[in-house]
C-alpha angles and dihedrals in degrees: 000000000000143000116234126189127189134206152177137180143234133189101013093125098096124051086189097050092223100111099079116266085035103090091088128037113205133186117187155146148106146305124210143155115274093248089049082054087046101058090032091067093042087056092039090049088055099053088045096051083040094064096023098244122159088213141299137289124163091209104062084026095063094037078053087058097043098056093040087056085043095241084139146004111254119256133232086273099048090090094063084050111114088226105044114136099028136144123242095241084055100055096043089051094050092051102046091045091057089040083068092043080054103041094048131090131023112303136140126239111221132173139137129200148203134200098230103175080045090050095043088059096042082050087061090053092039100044092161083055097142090206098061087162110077094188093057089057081050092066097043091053080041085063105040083054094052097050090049092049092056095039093053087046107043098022090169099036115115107180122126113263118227119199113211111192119189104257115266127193086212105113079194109050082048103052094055081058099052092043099046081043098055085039089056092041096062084053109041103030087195088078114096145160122012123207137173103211136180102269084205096058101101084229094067097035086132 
């Protein structure tokens, strides 16, 4: 038996804070047990084939509401949307069925954050500042949290702890993972394998 922990990231576009969304950087997720995973994906899996939907993502799933409440008139893309076309009903009961899916079971919250807009202005008063890079202090607080959050959860607990990240095409951003990752290995020697996986692949839903 394992702890797996999933993760994905926000804000992390911009080193100086100053594109919007940028202004803070955010890693976060759950841990949970692998059984609680498993049955998490089997119930995840239902509420998708009951609506039809290919998968989630709040993103096109939020620019779908806004167009079915008329907030807004639906762009050149909106017809490649999943849920394009939907009722409102719909979307609301599709979301607060896979709100239950979420909120179920034993799992862990764990993030960690940075102020990046904040951090950009304290590096040009701290010019000899060895961490220029704001994100990659986001993953390593991502991962003492992480490690507190278990730990707190599951005291006696001794199984190894994977860390699944969506997959990311940023050399960079990955990069600042695996390194936080390898550090934390050579001081907590629970802590095992690292992927970057398809959040869209129904075997990585969490």
């Amino acid at each position: 038996m394992k702890i797996v922990v999933y993760a994905d990231e926000s804000g992390t576009h911009d080193k100086n804070g100053t594109e919007r969304g940028s202004e803070v950087a955010v890693v976060a997720g759950y841990a949970a047990k692998v059984d609680s995973w498993t049955k998490f994906c089997k119930d995840w899996r239902a509420v998708l084939k009951a609506y039809s939907a290919p998968y989630f993502h709040f993103n096109e799933f939020a620019d779908a509401s806004a167009v079915a409440r008329n907030k807004r008139p639906p762009t050149s893309r909106h017809k490649n949307n999943p849920y394009s076309g939907w009722a409102i009903d719909q979307l609301d009961n599709f979301l607060f069925d896979l709100a239950k899916v979420a909120a179920a079971g034993s799992r862990v919250p764990v993030a960690g954050y940075v102020d990046t807009r904040g951090y950009a202005g304290y590096l040009k008063q701290m010019p000899e500042e060895k961490m220029r890079n704001p994100h990659a202090g986001c993953v390593w607080w991502f991962y003492e949290s992480a490690l507190q959050g278990i730990q707190a959860k599951w005291p006696r607990l001794q199984w190894p702890i994977t860390f699944i990240f969506d997959q990311t095409e940023s050399e960079e951003w990955r990069s600042a993972i695996t390194s936080a990752h390898l550090s934390y290995q050579k001081l907590n020697s629970r802590i095992k394998a690292i992927a970057f996986a398809n959040k869209k692949d129904p075997e990585h839903y969490p």
